[in-house]
C-alpha positions in Angstrom: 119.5 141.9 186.2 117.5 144.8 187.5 115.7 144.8 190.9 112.1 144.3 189.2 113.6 140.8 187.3 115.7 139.2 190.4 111.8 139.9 192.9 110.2 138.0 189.5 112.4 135.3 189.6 112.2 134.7 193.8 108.3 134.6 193.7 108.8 132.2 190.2 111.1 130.0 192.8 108.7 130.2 195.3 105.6 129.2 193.3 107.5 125.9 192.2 108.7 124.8 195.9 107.2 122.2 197.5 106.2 124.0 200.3 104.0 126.1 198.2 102.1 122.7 196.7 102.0 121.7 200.3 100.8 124.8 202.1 101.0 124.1 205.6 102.2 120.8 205.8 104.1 119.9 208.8 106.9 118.7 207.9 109.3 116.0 209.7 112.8 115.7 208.5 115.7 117.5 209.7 117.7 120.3 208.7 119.9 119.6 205.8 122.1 122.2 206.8 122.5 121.4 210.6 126.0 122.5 211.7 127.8 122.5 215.8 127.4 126.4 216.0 123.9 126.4 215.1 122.4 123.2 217.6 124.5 125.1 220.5 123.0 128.3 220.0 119.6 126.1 220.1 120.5 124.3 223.4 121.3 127.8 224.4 117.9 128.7 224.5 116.3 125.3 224.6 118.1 122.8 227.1 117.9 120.2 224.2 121.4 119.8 222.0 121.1 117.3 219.0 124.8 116.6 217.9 123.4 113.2 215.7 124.6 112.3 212.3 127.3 114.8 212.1 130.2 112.7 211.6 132.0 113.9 215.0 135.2 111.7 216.0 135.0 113.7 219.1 132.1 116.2 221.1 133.0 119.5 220.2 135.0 121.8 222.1 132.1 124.7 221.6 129.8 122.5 224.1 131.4 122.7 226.7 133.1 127.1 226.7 129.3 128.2 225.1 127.5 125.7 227.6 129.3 125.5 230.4 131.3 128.7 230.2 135.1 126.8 230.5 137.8 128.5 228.9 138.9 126.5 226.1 142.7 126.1 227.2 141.4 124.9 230.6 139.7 121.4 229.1 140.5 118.1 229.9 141.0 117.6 226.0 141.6 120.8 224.5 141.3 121.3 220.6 144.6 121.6 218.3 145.4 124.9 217.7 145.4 126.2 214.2 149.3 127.0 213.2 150.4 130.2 212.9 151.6 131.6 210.1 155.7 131.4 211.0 154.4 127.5 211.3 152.9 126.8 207.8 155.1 125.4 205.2 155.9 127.4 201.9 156.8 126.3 198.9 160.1 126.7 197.0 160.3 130.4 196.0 156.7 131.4 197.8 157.7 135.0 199.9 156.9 135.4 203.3 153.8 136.8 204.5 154.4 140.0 204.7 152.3 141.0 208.1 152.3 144.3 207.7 149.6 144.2 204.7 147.3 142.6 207.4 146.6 146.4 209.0 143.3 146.6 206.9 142.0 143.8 208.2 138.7 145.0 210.7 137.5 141.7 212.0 139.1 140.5 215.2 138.7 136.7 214.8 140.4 137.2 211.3 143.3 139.1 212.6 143.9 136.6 215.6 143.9 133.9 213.0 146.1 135.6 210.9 148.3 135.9 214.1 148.1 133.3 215.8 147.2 135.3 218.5 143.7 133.8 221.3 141.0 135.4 219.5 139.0 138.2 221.9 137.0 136.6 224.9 133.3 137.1 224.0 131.2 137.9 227.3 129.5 134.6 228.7 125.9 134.5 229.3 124.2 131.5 231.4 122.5 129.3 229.1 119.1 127.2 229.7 120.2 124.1 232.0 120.5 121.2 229.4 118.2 119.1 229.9 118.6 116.9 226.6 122.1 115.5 224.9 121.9 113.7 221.5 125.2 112.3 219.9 124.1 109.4 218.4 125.1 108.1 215.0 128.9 109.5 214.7 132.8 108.5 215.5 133.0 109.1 219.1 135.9 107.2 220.6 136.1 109.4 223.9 133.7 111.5 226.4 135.3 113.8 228.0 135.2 114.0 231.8 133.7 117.9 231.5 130.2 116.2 230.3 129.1 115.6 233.7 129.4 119.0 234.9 125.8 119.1 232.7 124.1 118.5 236.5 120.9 118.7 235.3 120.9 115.9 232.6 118.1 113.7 232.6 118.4 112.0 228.7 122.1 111.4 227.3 122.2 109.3 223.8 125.3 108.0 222.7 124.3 105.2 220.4 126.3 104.2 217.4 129.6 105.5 218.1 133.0 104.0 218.4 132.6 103.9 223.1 134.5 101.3 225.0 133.9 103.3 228.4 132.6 106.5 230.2 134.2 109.0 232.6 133.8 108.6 236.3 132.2 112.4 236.1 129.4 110.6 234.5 128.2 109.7 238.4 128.0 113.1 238.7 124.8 113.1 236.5 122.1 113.0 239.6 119.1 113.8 237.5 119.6 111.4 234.4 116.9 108.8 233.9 117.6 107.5 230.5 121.2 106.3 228.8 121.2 105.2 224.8 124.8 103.4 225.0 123.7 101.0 221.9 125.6 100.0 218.7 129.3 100.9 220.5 132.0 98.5 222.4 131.5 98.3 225.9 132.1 95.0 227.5 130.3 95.9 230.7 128.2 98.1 232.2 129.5 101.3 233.0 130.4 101.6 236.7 129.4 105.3 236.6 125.8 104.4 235.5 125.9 101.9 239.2 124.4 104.5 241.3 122.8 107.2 239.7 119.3 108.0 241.5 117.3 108.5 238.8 118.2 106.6 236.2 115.3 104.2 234.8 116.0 102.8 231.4 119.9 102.1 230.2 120.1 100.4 226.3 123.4 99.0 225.9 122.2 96.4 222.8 124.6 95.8 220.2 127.8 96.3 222.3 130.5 93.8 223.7 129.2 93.2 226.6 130.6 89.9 228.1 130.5 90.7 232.5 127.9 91.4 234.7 129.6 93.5 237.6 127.7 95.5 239.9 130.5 95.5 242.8 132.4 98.2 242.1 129.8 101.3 241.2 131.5 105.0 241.0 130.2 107.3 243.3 129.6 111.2 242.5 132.0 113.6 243.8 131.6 116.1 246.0 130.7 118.8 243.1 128.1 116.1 242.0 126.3 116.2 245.2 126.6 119.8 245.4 124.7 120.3 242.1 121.6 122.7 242.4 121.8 122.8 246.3 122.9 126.4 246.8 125.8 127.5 249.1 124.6 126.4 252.6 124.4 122.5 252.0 127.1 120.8 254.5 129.4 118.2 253.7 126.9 115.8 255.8 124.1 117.1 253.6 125.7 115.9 250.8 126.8 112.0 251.8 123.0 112.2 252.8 122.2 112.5 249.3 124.6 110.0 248.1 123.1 106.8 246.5 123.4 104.2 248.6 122.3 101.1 246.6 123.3 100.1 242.6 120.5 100.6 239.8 118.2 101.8 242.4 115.3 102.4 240.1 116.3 101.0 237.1 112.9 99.5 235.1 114.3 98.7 232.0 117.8 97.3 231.1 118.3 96.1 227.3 122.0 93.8 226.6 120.6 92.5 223.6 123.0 91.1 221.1 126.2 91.0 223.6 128.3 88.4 225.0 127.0 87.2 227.8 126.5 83.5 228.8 125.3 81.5 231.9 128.1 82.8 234.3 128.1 85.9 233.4 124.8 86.9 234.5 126.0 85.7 238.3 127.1 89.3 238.2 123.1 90.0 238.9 123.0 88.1 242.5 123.5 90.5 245.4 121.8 91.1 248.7 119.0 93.3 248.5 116.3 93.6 246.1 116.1 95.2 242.4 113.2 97.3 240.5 113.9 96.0 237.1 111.3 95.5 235.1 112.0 94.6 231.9 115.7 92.4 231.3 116.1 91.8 227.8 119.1 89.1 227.1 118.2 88.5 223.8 120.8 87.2 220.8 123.6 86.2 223.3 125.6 83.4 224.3 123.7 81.7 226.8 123.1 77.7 226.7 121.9 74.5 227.9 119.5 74.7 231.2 119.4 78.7 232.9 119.3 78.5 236.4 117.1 81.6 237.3 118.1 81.8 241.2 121.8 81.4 240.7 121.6 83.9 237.2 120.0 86.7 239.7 116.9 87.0 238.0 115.0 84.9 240.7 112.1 86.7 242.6 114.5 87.3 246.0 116.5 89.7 243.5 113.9 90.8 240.7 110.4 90.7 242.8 109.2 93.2 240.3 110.0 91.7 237.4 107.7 91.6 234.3 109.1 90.7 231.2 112.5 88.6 230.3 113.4 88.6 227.0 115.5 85.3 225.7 114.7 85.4 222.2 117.6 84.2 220.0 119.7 82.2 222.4 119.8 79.4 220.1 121.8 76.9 222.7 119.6 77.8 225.3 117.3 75.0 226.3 115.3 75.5 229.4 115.1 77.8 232.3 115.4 76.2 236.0 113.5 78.0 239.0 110.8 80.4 239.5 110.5 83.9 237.6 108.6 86.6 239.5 105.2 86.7 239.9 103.4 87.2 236.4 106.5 87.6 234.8 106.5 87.0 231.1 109.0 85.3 229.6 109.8 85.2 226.0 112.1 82.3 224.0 111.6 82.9 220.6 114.4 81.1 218.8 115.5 79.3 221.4 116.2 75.3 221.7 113.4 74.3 223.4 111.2 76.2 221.3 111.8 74.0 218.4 109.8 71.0 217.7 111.6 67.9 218.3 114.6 70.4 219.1 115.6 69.6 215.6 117.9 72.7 214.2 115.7 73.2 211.6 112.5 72.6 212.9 110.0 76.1 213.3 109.5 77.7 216.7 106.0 78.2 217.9 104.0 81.3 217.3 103.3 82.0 220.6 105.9 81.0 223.4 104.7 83.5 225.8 101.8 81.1 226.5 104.3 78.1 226.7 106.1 79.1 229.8 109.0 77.1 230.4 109.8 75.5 234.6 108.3 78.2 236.8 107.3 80.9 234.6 104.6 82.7 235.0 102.3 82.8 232.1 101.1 85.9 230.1 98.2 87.1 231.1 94.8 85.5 230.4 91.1 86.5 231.8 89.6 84.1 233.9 87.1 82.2 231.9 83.4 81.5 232.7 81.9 85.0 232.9 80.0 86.8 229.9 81.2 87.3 226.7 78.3 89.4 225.4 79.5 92.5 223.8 76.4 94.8 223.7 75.9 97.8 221.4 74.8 101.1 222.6 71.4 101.7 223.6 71.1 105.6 222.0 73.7 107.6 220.1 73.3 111.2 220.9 74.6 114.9 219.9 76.2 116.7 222.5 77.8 119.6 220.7 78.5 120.7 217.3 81.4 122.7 216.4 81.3 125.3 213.7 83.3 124.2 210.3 87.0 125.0 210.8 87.1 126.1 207.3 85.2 127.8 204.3 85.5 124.0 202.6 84.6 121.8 205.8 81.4 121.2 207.4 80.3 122.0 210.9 82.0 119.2 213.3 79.1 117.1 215.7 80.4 115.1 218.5 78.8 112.3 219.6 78.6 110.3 222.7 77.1 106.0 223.3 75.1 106.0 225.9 74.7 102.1 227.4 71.5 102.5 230.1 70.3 99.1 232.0 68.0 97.1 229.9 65.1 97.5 232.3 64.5 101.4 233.5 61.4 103.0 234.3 62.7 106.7 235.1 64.7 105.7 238.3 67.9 107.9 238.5 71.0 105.7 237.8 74.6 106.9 238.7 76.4 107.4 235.5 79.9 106.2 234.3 81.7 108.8 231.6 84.7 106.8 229.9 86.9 108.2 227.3 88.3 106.5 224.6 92.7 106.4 224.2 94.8 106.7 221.6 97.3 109.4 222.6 94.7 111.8 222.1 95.5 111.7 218.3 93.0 108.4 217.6 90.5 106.3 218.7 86.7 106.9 218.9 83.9 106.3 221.4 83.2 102.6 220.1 85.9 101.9 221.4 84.6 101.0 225.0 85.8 98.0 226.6 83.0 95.0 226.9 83.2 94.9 230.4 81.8 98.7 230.1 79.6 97.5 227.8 78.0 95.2 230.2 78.3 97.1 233.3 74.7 98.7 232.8 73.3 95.0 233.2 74.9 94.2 236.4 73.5 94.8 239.8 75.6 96.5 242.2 75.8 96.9 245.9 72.9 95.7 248.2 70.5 97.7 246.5 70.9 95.9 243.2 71.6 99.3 241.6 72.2 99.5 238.0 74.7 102.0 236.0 74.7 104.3 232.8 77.6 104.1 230.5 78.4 107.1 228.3 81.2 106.9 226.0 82.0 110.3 224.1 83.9 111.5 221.2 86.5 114.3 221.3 88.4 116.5 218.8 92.0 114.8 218.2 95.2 116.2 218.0 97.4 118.0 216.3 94.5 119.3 214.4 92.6 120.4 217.9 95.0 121.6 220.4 94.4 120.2 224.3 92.6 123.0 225.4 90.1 122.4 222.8 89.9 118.4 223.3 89.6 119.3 227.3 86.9 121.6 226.3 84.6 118.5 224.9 85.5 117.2 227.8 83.7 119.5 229.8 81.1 119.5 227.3 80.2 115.9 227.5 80.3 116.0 231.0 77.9 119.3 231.3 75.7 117.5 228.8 75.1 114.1 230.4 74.4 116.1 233.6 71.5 119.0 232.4 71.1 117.6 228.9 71.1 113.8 228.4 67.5 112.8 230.2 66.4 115.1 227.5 68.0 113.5 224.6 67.3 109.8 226.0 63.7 110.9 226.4 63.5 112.4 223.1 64.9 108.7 221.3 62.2 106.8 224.0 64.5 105.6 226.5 63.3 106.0 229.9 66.4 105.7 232.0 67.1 108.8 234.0 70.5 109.9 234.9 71.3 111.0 238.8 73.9 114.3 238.2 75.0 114.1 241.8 76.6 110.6 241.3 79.0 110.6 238.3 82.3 108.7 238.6 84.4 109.7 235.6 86.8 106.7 233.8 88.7 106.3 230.7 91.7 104.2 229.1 95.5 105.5 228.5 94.8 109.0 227.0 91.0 108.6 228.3 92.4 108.0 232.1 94.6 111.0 231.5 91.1 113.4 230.4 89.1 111.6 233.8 92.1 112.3 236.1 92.5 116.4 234.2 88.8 117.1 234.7 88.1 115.2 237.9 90.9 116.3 240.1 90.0 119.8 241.9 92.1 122.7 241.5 92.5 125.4 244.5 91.3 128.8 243.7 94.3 130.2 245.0 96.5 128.2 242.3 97.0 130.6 239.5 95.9 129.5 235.7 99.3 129.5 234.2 100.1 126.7 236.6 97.3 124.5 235.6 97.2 125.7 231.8 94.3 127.3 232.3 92.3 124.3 232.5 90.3 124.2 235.8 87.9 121.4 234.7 84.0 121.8 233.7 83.0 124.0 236.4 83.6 125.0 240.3 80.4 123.6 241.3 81.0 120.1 239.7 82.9 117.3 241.8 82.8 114.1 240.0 82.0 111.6 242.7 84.7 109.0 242.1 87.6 108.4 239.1 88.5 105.6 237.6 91.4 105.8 235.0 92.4 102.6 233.1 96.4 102.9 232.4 96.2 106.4 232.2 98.6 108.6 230.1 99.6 111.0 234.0 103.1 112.6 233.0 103.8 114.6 229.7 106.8 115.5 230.8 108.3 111.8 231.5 111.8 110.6 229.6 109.4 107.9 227.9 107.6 110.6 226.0 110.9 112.0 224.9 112.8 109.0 223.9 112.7 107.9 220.2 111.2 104.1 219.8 112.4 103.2 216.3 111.4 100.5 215.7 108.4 100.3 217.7 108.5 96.4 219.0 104.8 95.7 219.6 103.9 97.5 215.9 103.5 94.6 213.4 105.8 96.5 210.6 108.2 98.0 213.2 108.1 101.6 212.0 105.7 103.6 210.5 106.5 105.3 206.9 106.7 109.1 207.0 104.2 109.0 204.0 101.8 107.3 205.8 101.5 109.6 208.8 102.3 113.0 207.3 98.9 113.3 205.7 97.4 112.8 209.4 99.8 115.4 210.5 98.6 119.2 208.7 97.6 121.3 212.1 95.7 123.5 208.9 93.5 120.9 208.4 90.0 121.0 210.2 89.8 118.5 212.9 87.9 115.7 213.5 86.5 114.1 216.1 86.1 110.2 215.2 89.3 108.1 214.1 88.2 104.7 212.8 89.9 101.7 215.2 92.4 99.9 212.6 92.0 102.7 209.8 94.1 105.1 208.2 95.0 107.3 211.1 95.7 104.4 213.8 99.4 104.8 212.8 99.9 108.1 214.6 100.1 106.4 218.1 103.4 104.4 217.0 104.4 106.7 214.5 104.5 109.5 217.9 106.6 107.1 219.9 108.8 106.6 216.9 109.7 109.9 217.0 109.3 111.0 220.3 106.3 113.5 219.4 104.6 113.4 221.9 103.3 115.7 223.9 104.3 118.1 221.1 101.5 117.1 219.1 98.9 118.4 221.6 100.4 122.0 221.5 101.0 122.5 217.9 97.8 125.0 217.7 97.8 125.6 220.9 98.0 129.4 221.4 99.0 131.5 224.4 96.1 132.2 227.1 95.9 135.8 229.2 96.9 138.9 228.0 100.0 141.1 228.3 102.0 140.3 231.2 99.5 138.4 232.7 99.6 136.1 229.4 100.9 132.1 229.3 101.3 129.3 227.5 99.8 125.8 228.1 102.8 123.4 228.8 103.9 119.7 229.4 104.4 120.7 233.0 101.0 122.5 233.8 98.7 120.2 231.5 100.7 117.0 233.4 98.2 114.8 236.4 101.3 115.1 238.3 101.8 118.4 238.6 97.6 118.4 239.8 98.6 115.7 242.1 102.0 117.9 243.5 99.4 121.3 244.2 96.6 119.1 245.9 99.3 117.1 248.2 101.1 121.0 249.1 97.7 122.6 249.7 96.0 119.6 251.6 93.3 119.7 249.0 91.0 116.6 249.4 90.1 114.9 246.0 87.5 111.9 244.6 88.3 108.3 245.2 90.3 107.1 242.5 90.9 103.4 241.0 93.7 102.6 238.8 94.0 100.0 237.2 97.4 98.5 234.6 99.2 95.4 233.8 102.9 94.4 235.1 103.9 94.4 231.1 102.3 97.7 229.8 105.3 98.9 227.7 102.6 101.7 225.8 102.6 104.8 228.4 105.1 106.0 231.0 105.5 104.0 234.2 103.2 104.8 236.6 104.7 104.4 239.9 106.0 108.0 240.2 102.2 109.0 239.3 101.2 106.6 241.7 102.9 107.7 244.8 102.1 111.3 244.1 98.4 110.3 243.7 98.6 108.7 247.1 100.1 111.5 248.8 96.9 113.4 248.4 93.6 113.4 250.5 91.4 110.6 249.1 91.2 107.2 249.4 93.1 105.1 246.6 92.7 102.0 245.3 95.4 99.8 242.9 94.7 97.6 240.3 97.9 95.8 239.3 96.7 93.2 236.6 100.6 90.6 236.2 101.0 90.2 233.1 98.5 92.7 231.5 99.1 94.1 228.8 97.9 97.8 227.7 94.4 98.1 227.3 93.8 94.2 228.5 90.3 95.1 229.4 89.3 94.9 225.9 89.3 91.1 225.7 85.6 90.0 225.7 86.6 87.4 228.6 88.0 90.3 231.3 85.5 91.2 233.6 87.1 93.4 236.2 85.8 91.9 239.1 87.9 94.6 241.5 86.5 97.5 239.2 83.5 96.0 239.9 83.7 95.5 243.6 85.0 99.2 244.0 82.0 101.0 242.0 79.9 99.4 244.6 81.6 101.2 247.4 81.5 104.4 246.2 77.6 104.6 244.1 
């Protein structure tokens, strides 16, 4: 076939692919020809290795001489060598390899083969610090003890593999927050996992688990403690940074489908007190009556408890003793759930709100105030974007504007909220009723009344956050030099007072109040903020109020895969259902409709652990030549705001932040929290037990502490 026929026949290929009918389509799946060499070389440059689904009955030698740099001969498990030649068997009458007609072979690896000679040392080069370690879904038996010289660990998934226990190197492992030990054989906890400072969620469901010991924790070793401290840290220095208590920020610890019953979970009681949040104890043997102070999940060991799970304990009658305060406590399935406690009888829809002794019941508003929901009083305009595309139209963005129902051109302070949805859904209708009714309410001793402005903003992937901070910034320039215009123009008198504007939003709309609200030095260089330094230097909103704000993009949570995701109906989202939401060619838009189409991308992100990746699809690089950069998790992240303002002694607004004890939709916040304190400002904490995510959007909440606090500050 000549040159010209074989180019005809690759662009006749080409034409027929379905990447060609699909130009532009992001696409999902993995690699059908993922191999060990080529995820190594990834993790090289990336810090993230992804061993999954490759039918390993052991972690590969390569991860640990490429990684690490350890000669092979010098691991705890070294491979099997290959046999030499002299070793392999011949058949009746086969010659002997005759060596010599090996001379014209040039490659080295070949030759040492051949030989059974070491093949030649390669130079080692020190590889991005691995951050990431996916092993999931293979034959693992074993983990050798060299995986926790990977110091700077912080995820390690090991689910559905063939593990009855873990090295005591795994203590080592200072900076790991999140352990995926599902679908193997343990029978217990892991001692190694007792004491490791950082660690926040640990899934061992679908194991053998039939003990609760928390007595006899590992401890790291001296090279542990050493990890990432340099030369001149003492021996002292290090015991200083020894743990000191078990689990000691542990939120979330899943034994579903084990072996536990009653006496096993004594192993819980100790002195001291626990952070666990969530326990889930589901599908295991427990029966009869559960005492909850002698099972160690009283309030004197779990004060912060939220949510016990007990679904599918079928023996399991009652509880005995008092959960924590606001806990929720689930008993799907369980015997006292049944009506008439007849086996075949149907458990109730809702157990949460049938509490059994001395549980706290889920959440509910307190009845009696207004249930009004009003609509908006003027829809306005406040930017229009030029079509994306020869075949799309120019994009307008809108914003609700709620202004009190009597106004005769007296300034009000104005409240800007923006809508959630991970920044990828959602719209500006979305605004909580007690938002809705907040223009109507007199506040403070002057009886002052508010305006409510709820915008729109691109989404992503199709707008990169840069852009969606942009309409930020635009809504916020427009309401202060623009909107008195617009209202005017539409007959409404209302007037708004640009020196008094307290920016709020919920989840993904907390994170966009906190980004453009919170000042940033001039002496902190753009690349460390992502070049976002919020509308302008002469704006300072005058208070912020985010509503269970999205704060850290770079949090384990976002980076942990939630298939399925428990509080979707279906429990995981189709690929065909999200992938046409999912082209970054498309144009963008700027209005999602609540319960349409496109409300599947918040689950269908957690899923598959998308997010922040999403925001930064189209993002491009900012600056030029050396002086250019690339927006990141880490600079476009409330925390790392929170970290320059706390170094610098930068004073910031007032902020109020508000989420419930059971919010299982963001990151936890209590990291964000305590960094938000550190700063100059005052701060005040809203922590609704037994909240939900975005509780504020039942007609009966009112807010009263939201409430009380806008007074102050207007």
């Amino acid at each position: 076939m000549s040159l010209r026929d074989q180019i005809a026949a690759r662009r006749a290929v080409a034409r027929a692919s379905p990447a060609r009918k699909n130009p532009g389509f992001a696409q999902t799946s993995r690699l059908d020809d993922k191999t060990i060499p080529g995820q190594v070389s990834k993790a090289r440059r990336s810090g993230k290795l992804d061993l999954a689904s490759l039918e390993l009955s052991r972690i590969p030698a390569d991860v640990y001489t490429d990684l690490l740099g350890i000669p092979e001969d010098e691991l705890s498990n070294p491979p099997s060598k290959p046999d030499s030649p002299e070793d392999m068997p011949r058949m009746p009458g086969m010659p002997a390899i005759d060596t010599l007609a090996l001379d014209d072979i040039n490659d080295e690896d070949a030759r040492a083969r051949a030989f059974g000679t070491p093949p030649p040392k390669k130079p080692w080069s020190e590889p991005e610090e691995l951050t990431s370690f996916k092993a999931g879904i293979n034959r693992i038996r074993e983990v050798d003890t060299e995986l926790g010289l990977f110091g700077g660990l912080r995820i390690l998934d090991l689910n559905h593999n063939e593990l009855t226990s873990l090295p005591d190197s795994i203590a080592d492992l200072l900076q790991l927050e999140w352990i995926d030990l599902s679908f193997n054989a343990f029978t217990a906890i892991p001692p190694a996992l007792l004491l490791l400072p950082k660690l926040e969620v640990i899934n061992l469901a679908n194991n053998a688990v039939s003990i609760i010991d928390l007595s006899s924790p590992i401890k790291p070793s001296e090279e542990g403690l050493s990890y990432g401290t340099g030369f001149l840290i003492s021996a002292f220095e290090r015991r200083d940074r020894a743990p000191k208590t078990v689990l000691p920020v542990l939120r979330t610890l899943n034994l579903a489908h084990n072996k536990l019953s009653n006496e096993s979970l004594t192993g819980f009681t100790g002195k001291g007190e626990l952070k666990l949040r969530v326990v889930t104890l589901s599908h295991n043997k427990l029966s009869g009556v559960l005492d909850i102070e002698a099972s160690g999940l009283g309030p004197s060991r779990l004060p912060e408890l939220a949510s016990l799970v007990l679904d599918g304990n079928s023996d399991l009658h009652d509880i005995e003793g008092d959960l924590a305060e606001g806990c929720a406590l689930k008993m799907e399935d369980c015997g006292y759930t049944r009506t008439g406690g007849g086996i075949g009888s149907t458990p109730p829809r809702s157990p949460m709100k049938k509490p059994a002794n001395g549980a706290a019941a889920a959440y509910e508003p307190t009845p009696g105030g207004p249930s009004d929901i009003p609509n908006p009083s003027a829809t306005v305009t406040f930017i229009t974007h030029p079509a994306a595309s020869f075949d799309s139209e120019p994009l307008a963005l809108e914003m609700d504007v709620y202004v009190p129902a009597s106004s005769s051109g007296t300034k009000h302070p104005v409240v800007i909220w923006w809508h959630g949805g991970g920044l990828l859904q959602g719209n500006k209708e979305n605004l909580p009723p007690h938002l809705r009714r907040l223009p109507n309410r007199a506040l403070g001793p002057k009886g002052e009344h508010v305006i409510v402005v709820s915008p729109n903003y691109r989404l992503a992937p199709q707008a990169p956050i840069l852009d969606i901070l942009a309409d930020v910034d635009a809504a916020i320039t427009f309401t202060r030099t623009a909107l008195d215009t617009a209202l005017a123009a539409k007959g409404v008198t209302a007037r708004v007072d640009a020196d008094r504007i307290v920016l709020s939003g919920g989840s993904a709309g907390g994170y966009l109040a906190l980004m453009a609200g919170l000042p940033v030095p001039a002496s902190v260089p753009d690349a460390d903020v992502g070049g976002y330094r919020g509308p302008s230097q002469g704006f300072a909103p005058l208070a912020l109020a985010p509503f269970y704000p999205i704060t850290d993009l770079e949090h384990v949570f976002w980076a942990t895969e939630t298939d399925p995701v428990p509080w979707w109906p279906t429990g995981s989202v189709p690929d065909a259902a999200a992938q046409p939401h999912l082209n970054t060619r498309d144009p963008p838009v700027g209005f999602a409709v609540s319960g349409g189409p496109r409300s599947i991308l918040y689950p269908y992100m957690l899923q598959h652990a998308l997010f922040p990746s999403l925001l930064f699809r189209n993002q491009r690089s900012c600056g030029h030549g050396l002086e250019g950069y690339r927006p990141s998790a880490t600079s476009m992240s409330v925390t790392t705001r929170a970290r320059i303002l706390a170094q610098r002694g930068v004073a910031r607004p007032p902020i109020f932040l508000a989420y419930g004890t059971v919010d299982d939709k963001i990151q936890p916040l209590e990291e964000s929290i305590a960094l938000l304190r550190a700063t100059q400002g005052s701060f005040e904490l809203d922590v609704v037990p037994g909240a939900d995510h975005a509780y504020d959007e039942d007609p009966a909440e009112q807010c009263e502490r939201f409430a009380a606090w806008l007074e102050g500050v207007i």
